[in-house]
CHARMM-style PDB file with segment names, atoms N, HN, CA, C and O in Angstrom:
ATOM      1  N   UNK     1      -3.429 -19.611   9.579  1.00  0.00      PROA
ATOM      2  CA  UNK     1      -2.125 -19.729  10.166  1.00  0.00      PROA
ATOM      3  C   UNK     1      -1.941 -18.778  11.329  1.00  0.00      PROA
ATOM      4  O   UNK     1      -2.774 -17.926  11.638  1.00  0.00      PROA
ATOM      5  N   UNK     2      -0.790 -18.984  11.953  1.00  0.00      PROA
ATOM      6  HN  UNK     2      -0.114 -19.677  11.701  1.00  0.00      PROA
ATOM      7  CA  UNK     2      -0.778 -17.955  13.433  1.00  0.00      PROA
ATOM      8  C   UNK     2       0.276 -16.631  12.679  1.00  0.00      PROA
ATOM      9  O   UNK     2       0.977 -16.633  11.667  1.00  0.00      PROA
ATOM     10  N   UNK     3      -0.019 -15.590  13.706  1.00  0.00      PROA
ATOM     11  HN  UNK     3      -0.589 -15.589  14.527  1.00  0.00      PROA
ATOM     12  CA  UNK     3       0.185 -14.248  12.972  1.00  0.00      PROA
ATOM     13  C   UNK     3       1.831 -14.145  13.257  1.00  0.00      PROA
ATOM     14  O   UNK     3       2.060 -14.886  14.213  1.00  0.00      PROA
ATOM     15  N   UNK     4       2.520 -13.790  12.998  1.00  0.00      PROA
ATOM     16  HN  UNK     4       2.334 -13.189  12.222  1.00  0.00      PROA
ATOM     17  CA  UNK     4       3.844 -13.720  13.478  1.00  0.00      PROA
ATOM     18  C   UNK     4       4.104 -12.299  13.504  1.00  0.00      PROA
ATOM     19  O   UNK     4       5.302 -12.238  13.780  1.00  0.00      PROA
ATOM     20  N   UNK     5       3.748 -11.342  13.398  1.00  0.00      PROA
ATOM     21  HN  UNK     5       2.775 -11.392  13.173  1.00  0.00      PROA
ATOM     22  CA  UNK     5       4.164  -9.753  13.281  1.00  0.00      PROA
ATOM     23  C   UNK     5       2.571  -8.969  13.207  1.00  0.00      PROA
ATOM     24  O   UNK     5       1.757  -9.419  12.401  1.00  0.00      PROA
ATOM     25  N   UNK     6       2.308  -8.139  13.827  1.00  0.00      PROA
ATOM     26  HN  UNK     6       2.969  -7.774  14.481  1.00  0.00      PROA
ATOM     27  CA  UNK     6       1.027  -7.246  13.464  1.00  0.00      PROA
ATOM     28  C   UNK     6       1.609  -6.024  13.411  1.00  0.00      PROA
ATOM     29  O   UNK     6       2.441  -5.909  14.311  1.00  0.00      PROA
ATOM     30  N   UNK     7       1.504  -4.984  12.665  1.00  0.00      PROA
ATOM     31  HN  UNK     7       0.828  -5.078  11.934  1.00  0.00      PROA
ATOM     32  CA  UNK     7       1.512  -3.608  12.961  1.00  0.00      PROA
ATOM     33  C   UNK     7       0.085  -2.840  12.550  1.00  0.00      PROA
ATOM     34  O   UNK     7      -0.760  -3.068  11.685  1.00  0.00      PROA
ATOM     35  N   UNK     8       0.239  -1.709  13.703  1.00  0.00      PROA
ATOM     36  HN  UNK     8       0.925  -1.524  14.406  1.00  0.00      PROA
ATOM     37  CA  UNK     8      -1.222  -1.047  13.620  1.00  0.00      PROA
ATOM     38  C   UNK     8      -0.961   0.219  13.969  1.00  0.00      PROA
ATOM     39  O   UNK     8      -0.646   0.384  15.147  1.00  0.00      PROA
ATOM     40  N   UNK     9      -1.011   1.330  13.145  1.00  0.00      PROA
ATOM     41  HN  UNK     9      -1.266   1.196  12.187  1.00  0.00      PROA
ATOM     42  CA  UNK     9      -1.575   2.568  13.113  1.00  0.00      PROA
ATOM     43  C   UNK     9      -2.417   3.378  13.618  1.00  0.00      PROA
ATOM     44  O   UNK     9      -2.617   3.992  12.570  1.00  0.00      PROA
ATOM     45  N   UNK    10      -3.119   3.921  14.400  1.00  0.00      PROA
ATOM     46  HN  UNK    10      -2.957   3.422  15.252  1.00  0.00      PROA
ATOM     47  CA  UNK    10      -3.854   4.346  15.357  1.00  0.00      PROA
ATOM     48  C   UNK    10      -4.128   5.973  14.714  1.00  0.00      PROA
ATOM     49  O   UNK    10      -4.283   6.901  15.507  1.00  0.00      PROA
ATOM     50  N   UNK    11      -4.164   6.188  13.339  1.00  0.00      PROA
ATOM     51  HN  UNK    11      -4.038   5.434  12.695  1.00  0.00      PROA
ATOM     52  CA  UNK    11      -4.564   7.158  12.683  1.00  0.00      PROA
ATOM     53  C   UNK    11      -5.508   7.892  13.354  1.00  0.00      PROA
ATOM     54  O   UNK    11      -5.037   8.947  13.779  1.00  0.00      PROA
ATOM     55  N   UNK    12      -6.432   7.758  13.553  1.00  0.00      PROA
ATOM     56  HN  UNK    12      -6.815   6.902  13.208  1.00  0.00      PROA
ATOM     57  CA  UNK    12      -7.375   8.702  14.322  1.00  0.00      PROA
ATOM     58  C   UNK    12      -7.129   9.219  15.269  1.00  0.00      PROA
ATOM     59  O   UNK    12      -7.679  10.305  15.450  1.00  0.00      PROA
ATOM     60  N   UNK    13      -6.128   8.660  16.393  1.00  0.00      PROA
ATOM     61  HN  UNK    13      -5.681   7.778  16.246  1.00  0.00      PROA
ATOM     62  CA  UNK    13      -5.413   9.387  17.693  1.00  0.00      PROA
ATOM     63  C   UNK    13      -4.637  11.001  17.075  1.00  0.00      PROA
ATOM     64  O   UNK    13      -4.765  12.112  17.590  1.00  0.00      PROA
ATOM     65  N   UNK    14      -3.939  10.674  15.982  1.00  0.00      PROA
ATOM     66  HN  UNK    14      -3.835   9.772  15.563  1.00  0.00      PROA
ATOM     67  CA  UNK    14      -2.837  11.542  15.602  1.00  0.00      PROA
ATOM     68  C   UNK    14      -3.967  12.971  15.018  1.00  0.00      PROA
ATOM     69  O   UNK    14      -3.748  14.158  15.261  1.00  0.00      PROA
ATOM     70  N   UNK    15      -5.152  12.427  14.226  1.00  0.00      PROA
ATOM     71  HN  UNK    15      -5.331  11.463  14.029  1.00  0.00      PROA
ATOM     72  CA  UNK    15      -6.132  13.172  13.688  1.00  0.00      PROA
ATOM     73  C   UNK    15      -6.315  13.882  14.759  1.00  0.00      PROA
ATOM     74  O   UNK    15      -5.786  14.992  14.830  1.00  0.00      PROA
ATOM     75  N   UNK    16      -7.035  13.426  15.721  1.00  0.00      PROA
ATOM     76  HN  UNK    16      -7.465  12.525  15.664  1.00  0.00      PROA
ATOM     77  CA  UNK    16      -7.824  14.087  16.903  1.00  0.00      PROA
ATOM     78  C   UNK    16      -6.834  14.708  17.459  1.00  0.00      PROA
ATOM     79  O   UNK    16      -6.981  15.917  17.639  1.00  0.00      PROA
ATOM     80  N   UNK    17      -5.758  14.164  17.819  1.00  0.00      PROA
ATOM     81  HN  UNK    17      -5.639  13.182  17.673  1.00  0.00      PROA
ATOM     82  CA  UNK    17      -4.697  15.175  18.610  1.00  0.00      PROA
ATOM     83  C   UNK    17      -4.419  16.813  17.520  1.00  0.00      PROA
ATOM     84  O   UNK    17      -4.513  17.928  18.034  1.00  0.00      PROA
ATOM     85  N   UNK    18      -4.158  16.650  16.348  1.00  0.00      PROA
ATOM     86  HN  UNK    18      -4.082  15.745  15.930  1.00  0.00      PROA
ATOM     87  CA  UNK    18      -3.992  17.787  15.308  1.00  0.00      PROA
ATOM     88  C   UNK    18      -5.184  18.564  15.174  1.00  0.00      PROA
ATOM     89  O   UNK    18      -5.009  19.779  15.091  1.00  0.00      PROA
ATOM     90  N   UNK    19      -6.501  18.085  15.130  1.00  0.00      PROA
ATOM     91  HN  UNK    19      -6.643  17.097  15.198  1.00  0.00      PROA
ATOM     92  CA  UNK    19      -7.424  18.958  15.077  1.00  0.00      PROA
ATOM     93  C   UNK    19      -7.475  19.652  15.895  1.00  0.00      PROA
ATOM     94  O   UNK    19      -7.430  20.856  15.641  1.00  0.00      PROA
ATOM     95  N   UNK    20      -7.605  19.142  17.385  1.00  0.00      PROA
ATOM     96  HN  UNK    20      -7.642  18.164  17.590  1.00  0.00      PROA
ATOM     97  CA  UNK    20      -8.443  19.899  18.794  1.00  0.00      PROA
ATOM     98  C   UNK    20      -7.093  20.029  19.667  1.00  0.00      PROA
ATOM     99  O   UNK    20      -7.337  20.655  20.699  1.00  0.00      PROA
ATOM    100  N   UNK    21      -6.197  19.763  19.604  1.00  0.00      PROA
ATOM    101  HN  UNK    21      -5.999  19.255  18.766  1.00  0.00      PROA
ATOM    102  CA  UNK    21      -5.259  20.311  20.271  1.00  0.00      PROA
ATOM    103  C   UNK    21      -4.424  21.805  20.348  1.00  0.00      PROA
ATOM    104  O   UNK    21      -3.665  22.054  21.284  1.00  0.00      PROA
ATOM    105  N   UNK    22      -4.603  22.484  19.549  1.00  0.00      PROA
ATOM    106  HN  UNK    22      -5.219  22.282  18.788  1.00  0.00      PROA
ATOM    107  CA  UNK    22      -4.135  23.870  19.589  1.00  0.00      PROA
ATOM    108  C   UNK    22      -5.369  24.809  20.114  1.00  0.00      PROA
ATOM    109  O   UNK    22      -5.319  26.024  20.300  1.00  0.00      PROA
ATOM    110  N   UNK    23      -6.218  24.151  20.259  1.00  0.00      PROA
ATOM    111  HN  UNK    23      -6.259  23.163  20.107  1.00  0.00      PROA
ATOM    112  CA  UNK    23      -7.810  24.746  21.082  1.00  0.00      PROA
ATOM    113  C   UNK    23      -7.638  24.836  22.199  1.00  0.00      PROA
ATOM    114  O   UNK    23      -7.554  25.951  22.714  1.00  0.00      PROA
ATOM    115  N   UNK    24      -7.525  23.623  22.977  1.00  0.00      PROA
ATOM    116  HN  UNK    24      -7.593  22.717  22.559  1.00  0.00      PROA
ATOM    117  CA  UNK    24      -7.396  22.872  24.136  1.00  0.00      PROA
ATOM    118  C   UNK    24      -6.037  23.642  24.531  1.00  0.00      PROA
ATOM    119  O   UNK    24      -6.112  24.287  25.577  1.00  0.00      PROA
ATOM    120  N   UNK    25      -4.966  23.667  23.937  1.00  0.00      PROA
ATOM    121  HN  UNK    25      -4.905  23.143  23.087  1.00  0.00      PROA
ATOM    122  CA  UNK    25      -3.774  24.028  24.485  1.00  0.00      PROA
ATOM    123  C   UNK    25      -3.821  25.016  25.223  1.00  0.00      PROA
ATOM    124  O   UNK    25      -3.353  24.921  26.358  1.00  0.00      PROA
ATOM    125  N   UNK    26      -4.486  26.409  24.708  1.00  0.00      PROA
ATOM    126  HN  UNK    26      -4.866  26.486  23.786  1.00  0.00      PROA
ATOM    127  CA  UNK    26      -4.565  27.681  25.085  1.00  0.00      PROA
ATOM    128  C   UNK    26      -5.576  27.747  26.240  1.00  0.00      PROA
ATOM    129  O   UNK    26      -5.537  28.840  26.804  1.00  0.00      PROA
ATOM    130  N   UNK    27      -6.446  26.909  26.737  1.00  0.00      PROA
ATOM    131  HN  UNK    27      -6.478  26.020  26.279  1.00  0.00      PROA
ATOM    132  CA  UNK    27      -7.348  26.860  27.567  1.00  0.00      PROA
ATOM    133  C   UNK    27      -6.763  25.792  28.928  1.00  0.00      PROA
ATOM    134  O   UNK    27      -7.376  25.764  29.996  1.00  0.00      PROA
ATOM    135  N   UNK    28      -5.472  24.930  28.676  1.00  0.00      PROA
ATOM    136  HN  UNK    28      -4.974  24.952  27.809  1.00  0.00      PROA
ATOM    137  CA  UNK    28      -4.707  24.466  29.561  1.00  0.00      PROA
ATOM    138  C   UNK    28      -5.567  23.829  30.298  1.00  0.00      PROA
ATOM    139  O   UNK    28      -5.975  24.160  31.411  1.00  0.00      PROA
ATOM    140  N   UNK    29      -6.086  22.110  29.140  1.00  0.00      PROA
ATOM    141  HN  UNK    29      -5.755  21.841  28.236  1.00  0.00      PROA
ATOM    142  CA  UNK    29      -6.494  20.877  29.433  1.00  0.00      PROA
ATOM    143  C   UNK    29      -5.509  20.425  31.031  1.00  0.00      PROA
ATOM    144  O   UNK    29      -4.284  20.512  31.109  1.00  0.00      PROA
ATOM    145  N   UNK    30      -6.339  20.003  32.047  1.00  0.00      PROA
ATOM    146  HN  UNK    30      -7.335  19.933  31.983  1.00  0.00      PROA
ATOM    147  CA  UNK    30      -5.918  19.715  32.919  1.00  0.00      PROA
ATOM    148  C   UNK    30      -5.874  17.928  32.997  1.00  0.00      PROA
ATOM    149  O   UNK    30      -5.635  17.231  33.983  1.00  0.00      PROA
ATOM    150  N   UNK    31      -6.124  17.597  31.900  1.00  0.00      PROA
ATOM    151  HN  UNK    31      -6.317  18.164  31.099  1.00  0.00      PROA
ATOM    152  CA  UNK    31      -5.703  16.454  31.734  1.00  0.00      PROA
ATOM    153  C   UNK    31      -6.750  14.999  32.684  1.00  0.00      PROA
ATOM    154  O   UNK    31      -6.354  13.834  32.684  1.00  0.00      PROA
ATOM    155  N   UNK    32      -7.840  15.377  33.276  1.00  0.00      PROA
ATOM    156  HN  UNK    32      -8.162  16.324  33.276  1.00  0.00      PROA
ATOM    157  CA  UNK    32      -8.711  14.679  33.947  1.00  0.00      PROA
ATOM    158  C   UNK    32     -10.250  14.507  32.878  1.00  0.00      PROA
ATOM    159  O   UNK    32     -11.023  13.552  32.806  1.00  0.00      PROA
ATOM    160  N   UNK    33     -10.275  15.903  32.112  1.00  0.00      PROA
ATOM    161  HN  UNK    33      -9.647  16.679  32.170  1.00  0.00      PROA
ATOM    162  CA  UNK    33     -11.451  15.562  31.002  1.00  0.00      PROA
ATOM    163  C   UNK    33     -11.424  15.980  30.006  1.00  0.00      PROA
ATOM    164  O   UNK    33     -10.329  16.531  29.895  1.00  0.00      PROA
ATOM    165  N   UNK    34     -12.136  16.111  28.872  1.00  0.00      PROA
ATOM    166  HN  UNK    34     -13.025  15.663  28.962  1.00  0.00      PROA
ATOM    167  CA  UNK    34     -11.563  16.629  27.245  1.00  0.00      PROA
ATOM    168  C   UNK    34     -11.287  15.140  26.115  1.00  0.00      PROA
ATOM    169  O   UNK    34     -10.792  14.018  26.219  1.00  0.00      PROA
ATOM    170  N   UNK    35     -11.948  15.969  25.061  1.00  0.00      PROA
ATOM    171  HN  UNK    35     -12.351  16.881  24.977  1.00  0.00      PROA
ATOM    172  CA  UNK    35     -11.877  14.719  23.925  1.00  0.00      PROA
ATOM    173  C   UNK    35     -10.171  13.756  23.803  1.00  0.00      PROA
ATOM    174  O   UNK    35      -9.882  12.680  23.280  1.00  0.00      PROA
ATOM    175  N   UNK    36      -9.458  14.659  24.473  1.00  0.00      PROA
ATOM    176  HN  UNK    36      -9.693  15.533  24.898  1.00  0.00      PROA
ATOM    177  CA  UNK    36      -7.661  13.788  23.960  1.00  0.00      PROA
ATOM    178  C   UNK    36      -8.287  12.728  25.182  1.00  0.00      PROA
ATOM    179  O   UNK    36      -8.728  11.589  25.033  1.00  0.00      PROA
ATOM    180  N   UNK    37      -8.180  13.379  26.186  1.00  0.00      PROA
ATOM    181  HN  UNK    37      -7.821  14.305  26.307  1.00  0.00      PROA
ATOM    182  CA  UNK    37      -8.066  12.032  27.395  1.00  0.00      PROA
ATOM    183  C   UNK    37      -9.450  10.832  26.871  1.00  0.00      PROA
ATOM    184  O   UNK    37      -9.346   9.661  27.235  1.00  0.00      PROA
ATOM    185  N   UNK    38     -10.675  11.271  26.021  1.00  0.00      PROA
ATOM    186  HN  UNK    38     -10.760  12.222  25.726  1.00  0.00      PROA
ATOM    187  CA  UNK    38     -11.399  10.659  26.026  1.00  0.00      PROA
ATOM    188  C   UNK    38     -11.121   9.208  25.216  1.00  0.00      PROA
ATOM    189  O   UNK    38     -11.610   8.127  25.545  1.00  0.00      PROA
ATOM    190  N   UNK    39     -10.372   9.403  24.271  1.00  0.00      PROA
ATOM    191  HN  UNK    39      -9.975  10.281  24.004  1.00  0.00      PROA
ATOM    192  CA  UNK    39      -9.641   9.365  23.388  1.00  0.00      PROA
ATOM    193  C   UNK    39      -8.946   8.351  23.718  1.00  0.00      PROA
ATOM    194  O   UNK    39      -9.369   7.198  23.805  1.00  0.00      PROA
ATOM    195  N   UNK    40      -7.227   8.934  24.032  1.00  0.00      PROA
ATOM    196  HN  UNK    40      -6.883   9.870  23.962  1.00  0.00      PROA
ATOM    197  CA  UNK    40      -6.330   7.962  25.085  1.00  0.00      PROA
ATOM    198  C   UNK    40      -7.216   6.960  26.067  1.00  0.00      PROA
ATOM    199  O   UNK    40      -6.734   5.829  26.135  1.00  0.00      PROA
ATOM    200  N   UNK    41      -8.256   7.141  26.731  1.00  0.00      PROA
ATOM    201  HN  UNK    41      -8.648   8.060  26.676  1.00  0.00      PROA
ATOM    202  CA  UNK    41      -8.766   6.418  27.723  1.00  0.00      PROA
ATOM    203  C   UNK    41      -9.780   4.644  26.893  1.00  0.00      PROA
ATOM    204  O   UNK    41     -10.028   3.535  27.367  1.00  0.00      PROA
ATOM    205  N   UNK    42     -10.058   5.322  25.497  1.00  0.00      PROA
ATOM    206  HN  UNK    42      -9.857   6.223  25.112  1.00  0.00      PROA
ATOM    207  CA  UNK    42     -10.802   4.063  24.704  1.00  0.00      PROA
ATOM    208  C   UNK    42      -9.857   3.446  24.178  1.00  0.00      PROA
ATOM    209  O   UNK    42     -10.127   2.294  23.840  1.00  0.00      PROA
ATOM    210  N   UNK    43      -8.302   3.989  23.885  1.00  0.00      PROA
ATOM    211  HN  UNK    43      -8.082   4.925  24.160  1.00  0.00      PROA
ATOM    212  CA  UNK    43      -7.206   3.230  23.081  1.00  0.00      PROA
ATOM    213  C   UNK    43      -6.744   2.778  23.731  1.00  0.00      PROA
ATOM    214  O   UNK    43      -5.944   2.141  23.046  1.00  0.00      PROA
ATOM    215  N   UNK    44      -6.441   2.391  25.289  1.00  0.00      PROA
ATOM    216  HN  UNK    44      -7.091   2.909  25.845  1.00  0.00      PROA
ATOM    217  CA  UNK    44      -6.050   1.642  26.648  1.00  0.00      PROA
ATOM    218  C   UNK    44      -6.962   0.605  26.497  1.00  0.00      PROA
ATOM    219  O   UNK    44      -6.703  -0.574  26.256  1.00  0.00      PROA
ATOM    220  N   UNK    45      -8.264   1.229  26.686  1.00  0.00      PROA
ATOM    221  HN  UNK    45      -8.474   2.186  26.882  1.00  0.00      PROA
ATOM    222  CA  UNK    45      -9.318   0.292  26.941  1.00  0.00      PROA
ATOM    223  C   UNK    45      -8.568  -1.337  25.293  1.00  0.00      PROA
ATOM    224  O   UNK    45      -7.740  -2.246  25.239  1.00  0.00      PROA
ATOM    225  N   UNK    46      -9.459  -0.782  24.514  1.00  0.00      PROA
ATOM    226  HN  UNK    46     -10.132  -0.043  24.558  1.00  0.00      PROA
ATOM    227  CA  UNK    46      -9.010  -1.379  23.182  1.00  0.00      PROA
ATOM    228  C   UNK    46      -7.632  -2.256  23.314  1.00  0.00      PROA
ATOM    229  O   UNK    46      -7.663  -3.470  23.111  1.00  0.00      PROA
ATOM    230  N   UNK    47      -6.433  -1.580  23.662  1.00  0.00      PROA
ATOM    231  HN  UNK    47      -6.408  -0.594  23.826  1.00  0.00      PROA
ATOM    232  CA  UNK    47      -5.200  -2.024  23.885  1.00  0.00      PROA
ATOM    233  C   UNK    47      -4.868  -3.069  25.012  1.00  0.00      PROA
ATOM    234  O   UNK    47      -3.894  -3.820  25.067  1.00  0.00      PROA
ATOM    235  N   UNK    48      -5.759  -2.957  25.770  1.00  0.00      PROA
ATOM    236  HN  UNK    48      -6.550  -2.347  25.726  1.00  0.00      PROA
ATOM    237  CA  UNK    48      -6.083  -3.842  26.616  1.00  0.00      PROA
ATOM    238  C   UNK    48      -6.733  -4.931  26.383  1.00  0.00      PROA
ATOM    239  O   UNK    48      -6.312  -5.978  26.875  1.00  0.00      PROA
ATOM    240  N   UNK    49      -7.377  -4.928  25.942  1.00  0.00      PROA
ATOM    241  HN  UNK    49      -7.719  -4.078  25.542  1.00  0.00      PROA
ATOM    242  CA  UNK    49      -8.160  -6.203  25.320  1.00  0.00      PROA
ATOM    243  C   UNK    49      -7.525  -6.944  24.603  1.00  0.00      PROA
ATOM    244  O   UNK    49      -7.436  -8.155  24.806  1.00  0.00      PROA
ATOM    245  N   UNK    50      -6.896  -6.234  23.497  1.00  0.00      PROA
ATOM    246  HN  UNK    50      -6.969  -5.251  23.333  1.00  0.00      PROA
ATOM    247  CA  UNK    50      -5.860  -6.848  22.563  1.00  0.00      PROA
ATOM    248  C   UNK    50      -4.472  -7.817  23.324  1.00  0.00      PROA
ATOM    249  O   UNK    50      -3.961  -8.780  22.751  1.00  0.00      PROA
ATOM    250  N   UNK    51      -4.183  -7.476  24.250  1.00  0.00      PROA
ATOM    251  HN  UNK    51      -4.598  -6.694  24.715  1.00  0.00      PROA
ATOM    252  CA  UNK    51      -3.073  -7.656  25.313  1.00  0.00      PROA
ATOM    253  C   UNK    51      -3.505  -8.744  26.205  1.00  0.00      PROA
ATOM    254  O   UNK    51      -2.668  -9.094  27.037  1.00  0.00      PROA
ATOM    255  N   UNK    52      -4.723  -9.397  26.204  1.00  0.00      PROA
ATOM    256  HN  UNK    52      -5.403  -9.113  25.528  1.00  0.00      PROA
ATOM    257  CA  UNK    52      -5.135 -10.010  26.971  1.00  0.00      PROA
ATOM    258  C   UNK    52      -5.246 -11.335  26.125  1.00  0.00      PROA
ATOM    259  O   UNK    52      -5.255 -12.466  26.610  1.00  0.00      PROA
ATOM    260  N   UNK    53      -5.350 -10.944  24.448  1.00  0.00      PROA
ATOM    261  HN  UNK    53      -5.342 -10.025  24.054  1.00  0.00      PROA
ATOM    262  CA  UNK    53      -5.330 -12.609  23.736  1.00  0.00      PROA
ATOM    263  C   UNK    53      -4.327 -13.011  23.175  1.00  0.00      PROA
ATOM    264  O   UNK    53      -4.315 -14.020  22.471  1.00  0.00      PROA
ATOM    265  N   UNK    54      -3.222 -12.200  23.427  1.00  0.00      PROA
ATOM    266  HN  UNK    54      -3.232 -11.379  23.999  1.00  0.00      PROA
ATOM    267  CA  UNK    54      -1.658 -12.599  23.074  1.00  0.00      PROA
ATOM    268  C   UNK    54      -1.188 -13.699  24.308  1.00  0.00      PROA
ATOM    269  O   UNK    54      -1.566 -13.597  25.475  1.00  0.00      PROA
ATOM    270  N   UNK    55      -0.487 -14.525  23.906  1.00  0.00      PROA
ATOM    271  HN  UNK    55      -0.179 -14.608  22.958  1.00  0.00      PROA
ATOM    272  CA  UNK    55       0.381 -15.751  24.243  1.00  0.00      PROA
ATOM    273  C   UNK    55       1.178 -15.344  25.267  1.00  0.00      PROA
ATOM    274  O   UNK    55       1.483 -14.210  24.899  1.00  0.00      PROA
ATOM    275  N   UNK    56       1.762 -15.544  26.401  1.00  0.00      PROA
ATOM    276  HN  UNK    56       1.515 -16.466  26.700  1.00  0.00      PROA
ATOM    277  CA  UNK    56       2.809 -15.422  27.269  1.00  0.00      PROA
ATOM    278  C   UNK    56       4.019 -15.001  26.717  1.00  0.00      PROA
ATOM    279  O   UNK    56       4.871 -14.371  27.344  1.00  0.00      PROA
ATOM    280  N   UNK    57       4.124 -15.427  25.266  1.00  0.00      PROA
ATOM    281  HN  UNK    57       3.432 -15.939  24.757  1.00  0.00      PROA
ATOM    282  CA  UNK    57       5.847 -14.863  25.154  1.00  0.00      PROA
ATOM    283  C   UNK    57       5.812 -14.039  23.726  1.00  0.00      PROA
ATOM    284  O   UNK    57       6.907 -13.897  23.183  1.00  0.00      PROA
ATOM    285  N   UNK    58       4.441 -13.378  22.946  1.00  0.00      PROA
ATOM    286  HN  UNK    58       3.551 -13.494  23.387  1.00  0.00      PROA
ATOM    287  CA  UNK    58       4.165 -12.541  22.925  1.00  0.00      PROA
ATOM    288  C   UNK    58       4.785 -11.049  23.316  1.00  0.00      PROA
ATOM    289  O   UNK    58       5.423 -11.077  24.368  1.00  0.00      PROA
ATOM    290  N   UNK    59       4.719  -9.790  22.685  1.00  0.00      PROA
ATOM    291  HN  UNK    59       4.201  -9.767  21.830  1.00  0.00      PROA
ATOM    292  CA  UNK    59       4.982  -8.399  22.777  1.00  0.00      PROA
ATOM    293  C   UNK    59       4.055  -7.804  22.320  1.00  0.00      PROA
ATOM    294  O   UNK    59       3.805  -8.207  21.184  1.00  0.00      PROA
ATOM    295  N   UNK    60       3.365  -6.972  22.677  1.00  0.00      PROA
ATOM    296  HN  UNK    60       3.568  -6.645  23.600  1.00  0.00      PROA
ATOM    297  CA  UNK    60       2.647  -5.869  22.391  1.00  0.00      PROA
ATOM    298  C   UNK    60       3.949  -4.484  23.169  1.00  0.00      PROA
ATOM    299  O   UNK    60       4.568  -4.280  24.213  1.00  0.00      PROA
ATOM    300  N   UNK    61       3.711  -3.759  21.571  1.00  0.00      PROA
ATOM    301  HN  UNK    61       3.208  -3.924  20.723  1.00  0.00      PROA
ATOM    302  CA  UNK    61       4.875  -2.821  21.778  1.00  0.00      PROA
ATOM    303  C   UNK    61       4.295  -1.824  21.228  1.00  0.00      PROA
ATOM    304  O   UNK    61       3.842  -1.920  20.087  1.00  0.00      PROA
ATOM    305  N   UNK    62       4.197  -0.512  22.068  1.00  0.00      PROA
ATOM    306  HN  UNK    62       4.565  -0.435  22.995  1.00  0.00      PROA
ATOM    307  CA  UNK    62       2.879   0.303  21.208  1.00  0.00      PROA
ATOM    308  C   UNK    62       4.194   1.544  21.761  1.00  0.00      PROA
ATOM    309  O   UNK    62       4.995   1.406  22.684  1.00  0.00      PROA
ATOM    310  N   UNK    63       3.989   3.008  20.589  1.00  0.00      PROA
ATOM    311  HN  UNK    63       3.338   3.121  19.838  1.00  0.00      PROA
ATOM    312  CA  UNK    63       4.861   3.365  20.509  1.00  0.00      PROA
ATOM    313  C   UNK    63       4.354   5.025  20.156  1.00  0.00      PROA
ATOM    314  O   UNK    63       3.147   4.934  19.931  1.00  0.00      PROA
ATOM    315  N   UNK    64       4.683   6.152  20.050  1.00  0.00      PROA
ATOM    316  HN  UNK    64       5.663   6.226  20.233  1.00  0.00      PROA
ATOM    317  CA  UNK    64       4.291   7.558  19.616  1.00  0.00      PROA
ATOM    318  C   UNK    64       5.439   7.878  18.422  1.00  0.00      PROA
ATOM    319  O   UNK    64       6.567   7.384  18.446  1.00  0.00      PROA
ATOM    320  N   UNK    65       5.073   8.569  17.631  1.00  0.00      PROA
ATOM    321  HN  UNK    65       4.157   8.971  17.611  1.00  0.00      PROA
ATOM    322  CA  UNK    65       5.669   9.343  16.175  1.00  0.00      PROA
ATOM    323  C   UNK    65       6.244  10.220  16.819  1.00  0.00      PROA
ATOM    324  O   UNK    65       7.414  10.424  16.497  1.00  0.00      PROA
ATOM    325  N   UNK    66       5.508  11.262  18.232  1.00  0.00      PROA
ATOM    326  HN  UNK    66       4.558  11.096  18.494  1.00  0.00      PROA
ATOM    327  CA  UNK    66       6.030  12.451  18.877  1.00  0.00      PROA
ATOM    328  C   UNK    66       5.155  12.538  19.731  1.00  0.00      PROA
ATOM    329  O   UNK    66       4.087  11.929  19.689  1.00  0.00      PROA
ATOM    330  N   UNK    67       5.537  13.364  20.669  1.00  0.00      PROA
ATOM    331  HN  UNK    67       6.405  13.858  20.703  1.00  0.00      PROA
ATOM    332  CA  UNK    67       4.642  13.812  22.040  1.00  0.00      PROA
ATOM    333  C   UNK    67       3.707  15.231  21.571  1.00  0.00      PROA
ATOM    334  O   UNK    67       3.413  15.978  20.638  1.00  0.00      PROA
ATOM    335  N   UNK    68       3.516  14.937  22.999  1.00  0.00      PROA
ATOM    336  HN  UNK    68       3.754  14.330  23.757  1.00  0.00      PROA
ATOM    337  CA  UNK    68       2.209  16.452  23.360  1.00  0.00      PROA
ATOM    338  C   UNK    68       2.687  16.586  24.734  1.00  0.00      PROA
ATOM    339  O   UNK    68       3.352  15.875  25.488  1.00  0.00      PROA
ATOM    340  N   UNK    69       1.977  18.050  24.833  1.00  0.00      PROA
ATOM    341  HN  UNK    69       1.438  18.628  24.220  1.00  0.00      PROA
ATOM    342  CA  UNK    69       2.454  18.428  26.237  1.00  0.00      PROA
ATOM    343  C   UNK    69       1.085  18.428  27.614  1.00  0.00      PROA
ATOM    344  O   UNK    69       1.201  18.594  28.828  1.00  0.00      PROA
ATOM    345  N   UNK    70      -0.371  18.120  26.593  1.00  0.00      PROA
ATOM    346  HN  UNK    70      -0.465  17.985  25.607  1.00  0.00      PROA
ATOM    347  CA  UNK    70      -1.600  17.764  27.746  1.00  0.00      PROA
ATOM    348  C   UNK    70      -1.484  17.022  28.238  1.00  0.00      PROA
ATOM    349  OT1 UNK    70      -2.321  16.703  29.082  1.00  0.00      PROA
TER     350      UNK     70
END
């Protein structure tokens, strides 16, 4: 049948941000290289793809729990 609702969790973003981010913080990630951007840059990628086999009237609505400041 066709999907009518997906939700998805992205657990490992939130992991990786909690582990290596109070490291990174104090060393003032400039935001061009480092595991977060490596990170963010494969979940675009990924998110993108996903966004590309949805229907015209379709939503992809992707969303944060809380910010960061890298």
């Amino acid at each position: 049948g066709e999907i009518d609702f997906l939700f998805l969790r992205l657990e490992s973003l939130d992991l990786i941000t909690h582990a290596v981010y109070g490291a990174l913080d104090g060393r003032g990630q400039d935001d061009a290289a480092g595991p977060l951007l490596e990170a963010y840059r494969y979940i675009d990628l990924r998110l993108a793809r996903l966004d590309a086999l949805l229907d015209r009237d379709d939503w992809l609505v992707y969303v944060s729990d809380h910010g960061i400041r890298s």
